[in-house]
C-alpha positions as CSV (number, residue, x, y, z in Angstrom):
1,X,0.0,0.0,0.0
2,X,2.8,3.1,0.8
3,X,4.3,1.6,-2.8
4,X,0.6,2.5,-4.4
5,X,0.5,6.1,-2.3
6,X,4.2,6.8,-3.2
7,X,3.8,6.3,-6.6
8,X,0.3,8.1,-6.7
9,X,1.7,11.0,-5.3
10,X,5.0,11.2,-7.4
11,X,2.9,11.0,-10.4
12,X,0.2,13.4,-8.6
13,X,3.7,15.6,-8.5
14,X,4.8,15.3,-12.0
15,X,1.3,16.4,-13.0
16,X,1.0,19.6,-11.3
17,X,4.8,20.4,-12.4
18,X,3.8,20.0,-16.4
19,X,0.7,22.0,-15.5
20,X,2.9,24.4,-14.2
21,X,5.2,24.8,-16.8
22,X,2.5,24.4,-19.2
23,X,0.8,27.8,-17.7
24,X,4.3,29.4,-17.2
25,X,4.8,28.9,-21.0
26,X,1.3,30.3,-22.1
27,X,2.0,33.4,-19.9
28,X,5.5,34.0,-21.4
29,X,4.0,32.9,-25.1
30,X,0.4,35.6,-24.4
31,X,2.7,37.7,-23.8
32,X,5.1,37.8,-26.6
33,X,2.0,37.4,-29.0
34,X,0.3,41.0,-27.3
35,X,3.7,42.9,-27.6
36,X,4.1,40.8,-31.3
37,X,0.5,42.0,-32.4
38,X,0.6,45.2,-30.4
39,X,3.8,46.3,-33.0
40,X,2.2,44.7,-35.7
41,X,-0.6,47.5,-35.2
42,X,1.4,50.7,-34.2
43,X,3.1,50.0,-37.4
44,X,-0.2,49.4,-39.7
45,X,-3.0,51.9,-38.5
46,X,-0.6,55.3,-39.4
47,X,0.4,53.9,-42.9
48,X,-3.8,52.7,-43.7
49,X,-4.8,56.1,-41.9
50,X,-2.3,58.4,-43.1
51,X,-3.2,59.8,-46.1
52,X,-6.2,57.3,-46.7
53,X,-4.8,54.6,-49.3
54,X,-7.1,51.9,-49.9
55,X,-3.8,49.8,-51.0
56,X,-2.5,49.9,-47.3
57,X,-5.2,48.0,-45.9
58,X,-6.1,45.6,-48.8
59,X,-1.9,44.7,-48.6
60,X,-2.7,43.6,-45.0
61,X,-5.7,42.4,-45.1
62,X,-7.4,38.6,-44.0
63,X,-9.0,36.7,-46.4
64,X,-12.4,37.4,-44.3
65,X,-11.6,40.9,-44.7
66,X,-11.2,41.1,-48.5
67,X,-14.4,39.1,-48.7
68,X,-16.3,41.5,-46.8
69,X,-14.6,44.6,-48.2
70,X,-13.8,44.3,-51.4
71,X,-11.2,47.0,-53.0
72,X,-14.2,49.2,-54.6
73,X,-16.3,49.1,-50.6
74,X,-12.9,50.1,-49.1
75,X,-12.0,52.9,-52.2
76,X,-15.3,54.7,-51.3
77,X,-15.3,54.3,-47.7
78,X,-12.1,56.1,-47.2
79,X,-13.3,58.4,-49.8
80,X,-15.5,59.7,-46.8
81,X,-13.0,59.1,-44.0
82,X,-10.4,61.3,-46.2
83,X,-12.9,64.3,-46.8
84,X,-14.2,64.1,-43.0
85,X,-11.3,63.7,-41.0
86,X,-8.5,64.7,-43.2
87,X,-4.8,63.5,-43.4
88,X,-3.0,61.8,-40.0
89,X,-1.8,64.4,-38.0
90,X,-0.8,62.5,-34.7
91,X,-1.1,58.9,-33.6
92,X,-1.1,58.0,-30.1
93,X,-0.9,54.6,-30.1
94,X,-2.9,51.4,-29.1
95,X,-4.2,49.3,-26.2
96,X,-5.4,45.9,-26.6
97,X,-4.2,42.5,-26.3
98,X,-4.0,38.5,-28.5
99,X,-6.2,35.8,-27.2
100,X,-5.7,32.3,-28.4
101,X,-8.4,29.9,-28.6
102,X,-8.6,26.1,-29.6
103,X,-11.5,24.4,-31.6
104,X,-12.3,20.7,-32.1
105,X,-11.3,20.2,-35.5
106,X,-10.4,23.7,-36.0
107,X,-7.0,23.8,-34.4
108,X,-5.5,26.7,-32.6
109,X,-6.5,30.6,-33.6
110,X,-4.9,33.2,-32.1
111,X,-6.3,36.4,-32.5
112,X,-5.8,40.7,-31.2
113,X,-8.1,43.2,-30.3
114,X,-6.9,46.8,-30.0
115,X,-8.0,50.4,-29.7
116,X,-6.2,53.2,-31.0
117,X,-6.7,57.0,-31.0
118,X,-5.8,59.2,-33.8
119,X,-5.9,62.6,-34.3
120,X,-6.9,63.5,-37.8
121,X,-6.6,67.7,-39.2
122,X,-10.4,67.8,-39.1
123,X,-11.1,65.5,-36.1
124,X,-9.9,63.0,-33.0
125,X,-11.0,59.0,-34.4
126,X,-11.4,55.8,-31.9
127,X,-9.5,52.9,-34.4
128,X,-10.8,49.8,-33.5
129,X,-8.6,46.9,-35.1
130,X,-9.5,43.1,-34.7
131,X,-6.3,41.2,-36.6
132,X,-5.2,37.1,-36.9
133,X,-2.3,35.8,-36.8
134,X,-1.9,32.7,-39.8
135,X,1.8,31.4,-40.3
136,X,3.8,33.3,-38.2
137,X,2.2,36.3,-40.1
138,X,-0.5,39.4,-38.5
139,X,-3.3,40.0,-41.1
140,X,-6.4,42.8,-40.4
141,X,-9.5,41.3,-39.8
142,X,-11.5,43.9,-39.0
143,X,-10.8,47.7,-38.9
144,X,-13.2,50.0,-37.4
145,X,-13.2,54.0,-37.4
146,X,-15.3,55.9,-34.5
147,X,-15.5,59.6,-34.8
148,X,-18.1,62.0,-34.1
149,X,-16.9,63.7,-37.9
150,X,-18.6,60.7,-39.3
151,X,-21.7,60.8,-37.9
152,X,-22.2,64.7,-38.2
153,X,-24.9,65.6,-40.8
């Protein structure tokens, strides 16, 4: 019987040390995917934004996206966005974070959320960017512009 409980505890043992290294790694890899996807959006929101060129977003964007958007959608939308708010003046960055998730039969995702402020010459805009991350590389998902110069009549 204290053969049984010693090895029922060593293996008891072992299991809590991989479940602790298993957590320690997903800490240290969240981590280097927020700071990874967090650079992967300071870097893409001032060049799509800037000066309003469709071609910045389409070269970064998911498959989803493109599906959704298509070039012409995205051509006229920042048609408006450039007439309302104007050219880039100051980005201030972004706040936000990657999440990954598991499916059955899906496999792994690992997707970022982030919010970013931007101070265009006619107005301040909210940047709301929703990006996945598909072999090793960051694509846009989803990028949404909040700004009280797009709603005014």
């Amino acid at each position: 019987m204290k053969k049984l409980v010693t090895i029922l505890g060593a293996v008891l043992a072992c299991l809590v040390l991989a479940g602790l290294a298993g957590f320690w790694a997903l800490v240290h890899i969240g981590d280097r995917l927020d700071a990874e996807a967090k650079a992967y959006v300071d870097d893409a929101i001032p060049k799509i934004v800037g000066a309003w060129q469709p071609k910045e977003l389409l070269a970064r964007a998911s498959p989803e996206l493109l599906a959704a958007a298509p070039a012409e959608k995205v051509e006229a939308v920042f048609g408006v966005f450039s007439t309302r708010l104007g050219p880039l003046r100051r980005y201030q960055g972004s706040n936000g974070q990657a999440t990954m998730g598991f499916g059955l039969g899906q496999g792994g995702t690992t997707t970022a959320a982030f919010d970013a402020v931007a101070i265009f010459e006619n107005a301040p805009a909210t940047i709301n960017v929703r990006a996945i991350r598909r072999d090793g590389q960051w694509r846009i998902l989803q990028l949404v512009v909040n700004s009280d110069a797009l709603t005014a009549g």
